[in-house]
RODO-430831 format. One record per residue (C-alpha): x, y, z; residue number from 1; chain. Coordinates in nm, 2 decimals. Each point is the difference from the previous one (the first is absolute). Layout:
RODO-430831
> X, Y, Z, NUM, A;
...
//
This chain:
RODO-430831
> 0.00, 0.00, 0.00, 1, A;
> 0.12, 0.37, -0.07, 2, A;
> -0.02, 0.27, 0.26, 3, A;
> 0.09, 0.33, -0.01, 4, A;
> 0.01, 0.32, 0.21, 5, A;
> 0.01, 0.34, -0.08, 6, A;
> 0.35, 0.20, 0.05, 7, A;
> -0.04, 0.17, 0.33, 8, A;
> 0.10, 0.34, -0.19, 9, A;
> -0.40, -0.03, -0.17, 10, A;
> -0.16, -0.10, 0.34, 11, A;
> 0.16, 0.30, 0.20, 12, A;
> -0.09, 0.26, -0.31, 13, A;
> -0.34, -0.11, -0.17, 14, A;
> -0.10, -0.30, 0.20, 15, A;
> -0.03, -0.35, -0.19, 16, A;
> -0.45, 0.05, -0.02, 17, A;
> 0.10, 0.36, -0.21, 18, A;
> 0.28, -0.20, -0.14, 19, A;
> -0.17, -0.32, -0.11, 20, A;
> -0.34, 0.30, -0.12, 21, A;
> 0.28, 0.18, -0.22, 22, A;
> 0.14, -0.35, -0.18, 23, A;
> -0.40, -0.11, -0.03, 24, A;
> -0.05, 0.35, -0.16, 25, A;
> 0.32, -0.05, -0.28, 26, A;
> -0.11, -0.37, -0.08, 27, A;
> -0.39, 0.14, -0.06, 28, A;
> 0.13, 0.26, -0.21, 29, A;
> 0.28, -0.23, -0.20, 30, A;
> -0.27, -0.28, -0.04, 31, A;
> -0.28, 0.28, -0.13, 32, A;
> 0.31, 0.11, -0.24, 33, A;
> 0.08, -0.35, -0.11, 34, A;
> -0.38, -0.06, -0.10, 35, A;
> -0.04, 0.34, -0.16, 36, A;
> 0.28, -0.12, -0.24, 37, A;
> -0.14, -0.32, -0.06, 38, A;
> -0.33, 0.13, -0.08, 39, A;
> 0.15, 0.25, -0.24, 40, A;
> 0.18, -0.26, -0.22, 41, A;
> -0.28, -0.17, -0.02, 42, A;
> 0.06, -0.28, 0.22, 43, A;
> -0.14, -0.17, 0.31, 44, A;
> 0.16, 0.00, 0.38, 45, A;
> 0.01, -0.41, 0.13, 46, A;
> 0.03, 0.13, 0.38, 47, A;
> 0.19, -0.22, 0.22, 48, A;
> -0.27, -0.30, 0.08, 49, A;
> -0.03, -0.04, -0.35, 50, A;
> 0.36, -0.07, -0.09, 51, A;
> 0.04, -0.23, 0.28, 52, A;
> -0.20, -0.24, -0.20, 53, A;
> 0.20, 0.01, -0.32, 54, A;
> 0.23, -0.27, -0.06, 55, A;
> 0.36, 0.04, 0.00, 56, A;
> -0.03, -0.12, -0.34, 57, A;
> -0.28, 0.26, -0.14, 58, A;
> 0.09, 0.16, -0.30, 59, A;
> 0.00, 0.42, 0.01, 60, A;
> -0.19, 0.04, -0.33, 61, A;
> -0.29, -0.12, -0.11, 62, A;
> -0.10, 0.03, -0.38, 63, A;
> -0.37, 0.08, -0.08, 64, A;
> -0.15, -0.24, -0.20, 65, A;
> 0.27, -0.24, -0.04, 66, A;
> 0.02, -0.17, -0.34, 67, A;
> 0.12, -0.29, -0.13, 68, A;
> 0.20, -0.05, -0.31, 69, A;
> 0.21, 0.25, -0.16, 70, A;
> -0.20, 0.29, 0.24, 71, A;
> 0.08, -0.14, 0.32, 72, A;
> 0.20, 0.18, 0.19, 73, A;
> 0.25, -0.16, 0.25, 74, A;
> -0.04, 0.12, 0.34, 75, A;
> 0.32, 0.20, 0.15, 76, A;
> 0.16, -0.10, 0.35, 77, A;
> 0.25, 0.23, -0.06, 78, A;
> 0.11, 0.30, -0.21, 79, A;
> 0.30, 0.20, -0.04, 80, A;
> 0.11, 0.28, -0.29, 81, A;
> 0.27, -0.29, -0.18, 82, A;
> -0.08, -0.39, -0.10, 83, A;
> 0.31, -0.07, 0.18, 84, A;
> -0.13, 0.14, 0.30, 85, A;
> -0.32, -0.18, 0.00, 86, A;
> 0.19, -0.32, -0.10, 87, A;
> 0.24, 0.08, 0.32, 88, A;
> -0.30, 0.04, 0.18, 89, A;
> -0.21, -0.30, -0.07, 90, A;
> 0.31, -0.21, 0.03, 91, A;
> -0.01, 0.14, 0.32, 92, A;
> -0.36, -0.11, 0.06, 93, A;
> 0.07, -0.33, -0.09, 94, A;
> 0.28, -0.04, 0.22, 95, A;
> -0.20, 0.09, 0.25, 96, A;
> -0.30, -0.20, -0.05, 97, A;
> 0.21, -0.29, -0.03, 98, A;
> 0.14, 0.05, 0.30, 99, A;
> -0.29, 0.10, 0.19, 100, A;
> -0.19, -0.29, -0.14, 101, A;
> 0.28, -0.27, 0.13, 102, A;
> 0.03, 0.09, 0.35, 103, A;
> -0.39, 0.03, 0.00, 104, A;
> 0.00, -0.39, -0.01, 105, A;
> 0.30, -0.01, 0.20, 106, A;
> -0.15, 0.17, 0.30, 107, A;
> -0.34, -0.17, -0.12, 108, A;
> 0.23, -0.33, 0.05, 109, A;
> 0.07, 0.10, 0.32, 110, A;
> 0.34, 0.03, -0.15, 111, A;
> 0.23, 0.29, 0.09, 112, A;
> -0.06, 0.30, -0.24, 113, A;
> 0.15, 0.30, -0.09, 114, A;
> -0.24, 0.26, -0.20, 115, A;
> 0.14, 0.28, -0.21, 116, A;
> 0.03, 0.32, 0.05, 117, A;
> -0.35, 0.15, -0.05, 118, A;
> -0.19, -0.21, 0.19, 119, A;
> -0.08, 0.20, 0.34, 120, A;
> -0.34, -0.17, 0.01, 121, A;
> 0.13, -0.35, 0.05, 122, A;
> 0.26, 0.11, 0.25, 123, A;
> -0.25, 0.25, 0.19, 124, A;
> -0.31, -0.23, 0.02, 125, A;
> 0.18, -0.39, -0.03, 126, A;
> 0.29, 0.03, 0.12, 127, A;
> 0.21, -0.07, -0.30, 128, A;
> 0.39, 0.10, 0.00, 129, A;
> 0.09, 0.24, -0.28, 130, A;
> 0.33, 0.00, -0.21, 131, A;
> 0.13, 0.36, 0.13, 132, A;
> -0.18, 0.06, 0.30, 133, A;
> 0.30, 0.00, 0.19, 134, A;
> 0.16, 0.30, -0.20, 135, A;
> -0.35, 0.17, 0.06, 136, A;
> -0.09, -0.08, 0.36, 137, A;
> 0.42, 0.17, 0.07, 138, A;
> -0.04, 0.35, -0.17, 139, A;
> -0.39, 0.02, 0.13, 140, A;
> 0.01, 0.23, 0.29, 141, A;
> -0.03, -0.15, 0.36, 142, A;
//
């Protein structure tokens, strides 16, 4: 579990109920901001409930009435401004996945698994070890 408490510097001089009223106030106001801009470009804000229940695995774009044949379009994971950067990058992805996928049955196995990195939700919510956590866990602050 995380815990934290307020430097004593903010108690003494605003007091944490004014301090935790101002942060409220900036997180309204960035939130209202971020779903002005979304509504301008035309698209639609998820909210936080409702991208908990997407799948590691869901794809970002969706195309409207998908085709098949020669009109279909293929659905993007990734995107970048080169080919070779989207190649780097779905190499990437499939690195990952492959990983991910094999200490999945591992740990599934009972077996001991290492995830990569990337996978905070197994570690925070199964317990799973991570491949870097150590180099994470030593520059987080104490």
């Amino acid at each position: 579990m995380l815990s934290s408490e307020l430097p004593d510097v903010i108690i003494d001089t605003i007091g944490a109920a004014q301090f935790r009223k101002r942060v409220g106030a900036v997180v309204e106001a960035m939130v209202a901001r971020a779903h002005a801009e979304v509504a301008a470009g035309g698209g639609r804000f998820l909210g936080l409930d409702k991208a908990k229940r997407y799948s590691v695995w869901h794809a970002t774009e969706r195309s409207k009435g998908r085709k098949a044949g020669r009109d279909a379009k293929a659905r993007r994971r990734v995107d970048a401004a080169t080919k070779g950067r989207v190649r780097a990058m779905l190499d990437a992805l499939l690195v990952f996945r492959e990983q991910h996928r094999a200490a999945l049955f591992a740990m599934r196995a009972g077996l001991e698994a290492l995830f990569p990195p990337g996978t905070w939700y197994a570690w925070r919510f199964y317990g799973a070890k991570r491949d870097g956590a150590e180099a994470i866990a030593a520059t987080a602050p104490s």
